[in-house]
C-alpha positions as CSV (number, residue, x, y, z in Angstrom):
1,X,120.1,120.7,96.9
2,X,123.3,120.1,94.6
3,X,125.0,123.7,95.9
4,X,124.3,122.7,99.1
5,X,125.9,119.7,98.8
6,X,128.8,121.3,96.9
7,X,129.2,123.7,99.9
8,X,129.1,120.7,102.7
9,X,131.8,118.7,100.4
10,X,133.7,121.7,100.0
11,X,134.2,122.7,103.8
12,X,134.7,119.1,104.8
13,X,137.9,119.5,102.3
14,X,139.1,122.6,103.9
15,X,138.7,121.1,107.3
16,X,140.7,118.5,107.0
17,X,143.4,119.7,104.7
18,X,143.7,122.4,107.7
19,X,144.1,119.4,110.0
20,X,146.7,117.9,108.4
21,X,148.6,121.0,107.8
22,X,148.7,121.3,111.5
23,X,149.7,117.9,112.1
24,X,152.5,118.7,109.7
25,X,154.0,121.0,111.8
26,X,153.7,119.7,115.0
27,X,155.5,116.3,113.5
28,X,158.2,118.7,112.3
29,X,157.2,118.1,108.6
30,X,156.5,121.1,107.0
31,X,159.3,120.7,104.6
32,X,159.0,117.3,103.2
33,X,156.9,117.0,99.8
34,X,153.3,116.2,100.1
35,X,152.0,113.3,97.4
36,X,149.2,115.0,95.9
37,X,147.6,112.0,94.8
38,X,147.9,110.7,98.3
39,X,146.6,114.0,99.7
40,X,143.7,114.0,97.7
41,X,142.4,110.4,98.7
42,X,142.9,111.3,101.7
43,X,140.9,114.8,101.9
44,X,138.0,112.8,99.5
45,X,134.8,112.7,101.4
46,X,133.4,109.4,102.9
47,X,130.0,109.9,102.6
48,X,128.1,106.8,104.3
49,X,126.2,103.7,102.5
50,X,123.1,103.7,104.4
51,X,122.0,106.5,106.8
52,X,121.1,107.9,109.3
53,X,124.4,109.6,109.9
54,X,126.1,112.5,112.4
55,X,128.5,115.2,111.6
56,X,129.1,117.2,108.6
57,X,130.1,113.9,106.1
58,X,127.0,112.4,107.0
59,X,124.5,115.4,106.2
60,X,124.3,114.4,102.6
61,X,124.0,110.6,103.6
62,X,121.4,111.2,106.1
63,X,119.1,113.4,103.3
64,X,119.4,110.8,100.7
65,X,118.6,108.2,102.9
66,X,115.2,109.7,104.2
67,X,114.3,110.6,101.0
68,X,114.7,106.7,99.8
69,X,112.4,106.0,103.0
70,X,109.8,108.5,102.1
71,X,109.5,107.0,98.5
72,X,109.4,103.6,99.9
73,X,106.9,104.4,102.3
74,X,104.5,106.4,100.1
75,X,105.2,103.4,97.4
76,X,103.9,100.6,99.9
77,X,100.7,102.6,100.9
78,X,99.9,103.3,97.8
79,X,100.5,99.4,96.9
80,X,98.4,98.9,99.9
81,X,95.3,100.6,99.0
82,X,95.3,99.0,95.7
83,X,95.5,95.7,96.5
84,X,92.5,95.9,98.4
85,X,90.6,97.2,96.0
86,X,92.1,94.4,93.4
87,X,91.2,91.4,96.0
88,X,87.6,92.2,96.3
89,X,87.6,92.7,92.3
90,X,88.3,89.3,91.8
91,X,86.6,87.9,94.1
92,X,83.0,90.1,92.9
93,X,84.5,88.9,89.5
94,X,84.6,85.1,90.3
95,X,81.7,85.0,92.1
96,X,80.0,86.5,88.6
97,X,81.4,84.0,86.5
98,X,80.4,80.9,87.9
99,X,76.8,81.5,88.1
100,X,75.6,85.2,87.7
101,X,76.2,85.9,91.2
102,X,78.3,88.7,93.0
103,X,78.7,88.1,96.7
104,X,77.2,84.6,98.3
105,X,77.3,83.3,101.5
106,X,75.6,80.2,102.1
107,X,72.4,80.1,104.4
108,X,72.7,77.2,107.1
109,X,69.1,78.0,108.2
110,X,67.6,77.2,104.9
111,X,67.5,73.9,104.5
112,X,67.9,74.5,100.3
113,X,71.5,75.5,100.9
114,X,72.3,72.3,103.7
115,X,71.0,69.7,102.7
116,X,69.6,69.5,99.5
117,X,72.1,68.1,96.5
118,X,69.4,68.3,93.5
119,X,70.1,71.0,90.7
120,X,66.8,71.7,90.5
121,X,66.7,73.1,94.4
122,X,70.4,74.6,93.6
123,X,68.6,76.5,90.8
124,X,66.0,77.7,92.7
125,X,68.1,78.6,95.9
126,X,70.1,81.1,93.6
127,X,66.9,82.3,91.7
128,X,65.8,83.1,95.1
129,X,69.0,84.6,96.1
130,X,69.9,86.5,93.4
131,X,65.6,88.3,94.1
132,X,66.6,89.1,98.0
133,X,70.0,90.5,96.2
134,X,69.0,92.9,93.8
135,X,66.2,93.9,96.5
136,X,68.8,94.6,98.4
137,X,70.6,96.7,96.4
138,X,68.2,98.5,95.6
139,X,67.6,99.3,99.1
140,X,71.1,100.5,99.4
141,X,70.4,102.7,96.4
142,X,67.4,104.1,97.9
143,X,68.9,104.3,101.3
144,X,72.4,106.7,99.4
145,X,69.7,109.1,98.3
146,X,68.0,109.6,101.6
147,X,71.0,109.5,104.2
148,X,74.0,110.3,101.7
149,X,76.7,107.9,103.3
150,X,75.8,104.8,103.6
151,X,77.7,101.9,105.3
152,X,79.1,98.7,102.8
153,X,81.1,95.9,102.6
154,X,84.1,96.2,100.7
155,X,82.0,93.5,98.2
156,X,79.4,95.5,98.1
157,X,81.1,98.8,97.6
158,X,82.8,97.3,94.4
159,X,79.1,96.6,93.0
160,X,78.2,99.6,93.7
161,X,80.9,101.4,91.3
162,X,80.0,98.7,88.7
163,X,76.3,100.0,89.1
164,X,77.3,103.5,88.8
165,X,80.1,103.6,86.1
166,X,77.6,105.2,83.7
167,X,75.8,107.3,85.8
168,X,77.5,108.8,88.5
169,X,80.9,109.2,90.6
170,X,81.1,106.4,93.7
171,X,83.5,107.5,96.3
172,X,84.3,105.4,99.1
173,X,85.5,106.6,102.4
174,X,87.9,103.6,104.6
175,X,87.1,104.4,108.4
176,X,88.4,103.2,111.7
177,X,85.3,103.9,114.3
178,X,87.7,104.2,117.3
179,X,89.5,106.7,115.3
180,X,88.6,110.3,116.7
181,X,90.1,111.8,112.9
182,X,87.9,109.1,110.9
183,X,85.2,110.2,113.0
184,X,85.7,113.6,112.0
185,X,86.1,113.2,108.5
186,X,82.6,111.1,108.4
187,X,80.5,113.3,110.0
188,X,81.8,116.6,107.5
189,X,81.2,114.4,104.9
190,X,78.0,113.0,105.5
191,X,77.0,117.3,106.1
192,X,78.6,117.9,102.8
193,X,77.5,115.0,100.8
194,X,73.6,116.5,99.9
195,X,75.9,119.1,98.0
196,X,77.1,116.4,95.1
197,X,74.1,115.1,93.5
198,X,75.6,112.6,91.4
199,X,78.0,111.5,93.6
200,X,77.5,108.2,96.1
201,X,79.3,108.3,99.2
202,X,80.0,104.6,100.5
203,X,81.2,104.2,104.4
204,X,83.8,100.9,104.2
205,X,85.2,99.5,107.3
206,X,89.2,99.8,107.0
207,X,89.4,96.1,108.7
208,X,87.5,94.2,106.2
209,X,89.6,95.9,103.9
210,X,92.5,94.3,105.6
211,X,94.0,97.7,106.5
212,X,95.5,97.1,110.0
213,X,98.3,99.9,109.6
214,X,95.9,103.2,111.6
215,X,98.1,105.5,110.0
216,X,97.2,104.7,106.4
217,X,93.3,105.8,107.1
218,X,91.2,107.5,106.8
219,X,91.4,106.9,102.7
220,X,89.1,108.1,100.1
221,X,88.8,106.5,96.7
222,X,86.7,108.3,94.5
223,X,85.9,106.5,90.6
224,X,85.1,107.7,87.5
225,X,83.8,105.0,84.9
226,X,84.2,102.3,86.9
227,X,87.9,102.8,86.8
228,X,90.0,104.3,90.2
229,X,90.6,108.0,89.4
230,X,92.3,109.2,92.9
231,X,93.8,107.4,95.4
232,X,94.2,109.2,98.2
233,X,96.0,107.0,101.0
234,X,95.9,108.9,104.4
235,X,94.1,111.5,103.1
236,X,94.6,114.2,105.7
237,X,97.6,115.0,104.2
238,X,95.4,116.6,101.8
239,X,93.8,118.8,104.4
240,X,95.0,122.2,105.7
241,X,95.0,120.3,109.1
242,X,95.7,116.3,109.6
243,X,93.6,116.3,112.8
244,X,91.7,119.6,113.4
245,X,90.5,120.6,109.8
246,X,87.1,121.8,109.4
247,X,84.4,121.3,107.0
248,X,85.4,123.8,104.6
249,X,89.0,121.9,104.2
250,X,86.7,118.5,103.5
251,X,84.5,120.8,100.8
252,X,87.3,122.4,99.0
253,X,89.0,118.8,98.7
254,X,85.7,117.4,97.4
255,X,85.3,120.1,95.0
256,X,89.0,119.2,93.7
257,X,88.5,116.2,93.2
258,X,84.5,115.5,92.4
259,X,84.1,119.0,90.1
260,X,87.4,118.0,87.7
């Protein structure tokens, strides 16, 4: 890129110093000394601030200026995807700390969680909450083995990688249903999933996620250890295709990143 840029600067010097020769003459001045110092800032490229620009000056401008956007732009989506992830960490984190439980919503319909302000029913309401909870994780456990993708919340995906930091490698897959790519990528996935044993495959909706940009999913996430290994923001830039790849694109990209 710098010889290019060399070569750009360079012809926009000849240009104009052949300008202003023919000025010269025309004014009748092609005898009278030429200040080089004044010749020189006057031949010395502009090249603009901010881009986009037109016209040879403005080639260099206009390059550096989309390259600043592209950064910017891959910086916030990155920033984007992580956040999420970090706000329903804290919350599963908060939840845990003040009394063992991960992800409560109170019950208006039992009348232990409305009305009742004695510790001993508060004791028993969680004792009973955290049973119907761990039954129910177990159910999504069961339920990852049989069908292979299986449909959280983003609360519930975070527990999940907790659960499966020593034993296998959670990926979760952000989705828009009205999206005709998301579909796409959810249904090769869900045919290749019975291929990665040790892998659980978590369907998350993008909107509870607080993604509301449709051009940053779908995303895949994939953990090792309980700890983020790849973040792959609009992930069909990965793909050989970004809306008509085919299942051996979504297999070779699994491979990649599941088989390192």
């Amino acid at each position: 890129m710098a010889d290019i840029e060399r070569q750009i600067l360079q012809q926009v010097d000849c240009d104009e110093d052949n300008a202003e020769r023919s000025r010269a003459r025309e004014n009748g001045d092609d005898d009278k000394p030429v200040d080089s110092d004044a010749g020189a800032e006057d031949t010395m490229p502009k090249v603009s601030h901010d881009g986009p620009q037109t016209g040879a000056k403005g080639v260099v401008a206009d390059y550096r200026h989309a390259q600043r956007e592209q950064r910017q732009r891959m910086k916030q989506e990155a920033a984007a995807a992580q956040a999420a992830y970090a706000d329903a960490v804290a919350m599963h984190s908060t939840l845990d700390s003040s009394g063992g439980q991960t992800l409560w919503t109170k019950d208006d319909t039992d009348p232990k969680a409305v009305n009742s302000d004695d510790d001993d029913d508060d004791e028993l309401f969680f004792q009973e909450y955290r049973r119907k909870r761990m039954a129910e994780l177990s159910r999504i456990a069961e339920q990852s083995q049989a069908n292979a993708l299986i449909a959280a919340t983003p609360s519930e995906y975070v527990e999940i990688v907790d659960q499966k930091a020593d034993s296998g490698t959670p990926v979760a897959i952000i989705l828009v249903d009205d999206s005709a790519v998301s579909r796409r990528l959810e249904g090769f996935i869900r045919a290749a999933a019975p291929k990665y044993a040790h892998t659980t495959f978590v369907r998350v909706q993008a909107a509870d996620c607080g993604f509301v940009d449709a051009d940053l999913v779908p995303i895949v996430l994939v953990y090792r250890h309980g700890e983020l290994e790849h973040n792959m923001v609009r992930v069909v830039d990965h793909l050989r295709d970004h809306t008509n790849f085919e299942l051996r694109d979504v297999v070779k990209l699994l491979d990649e990143v599941l088989h390192k």
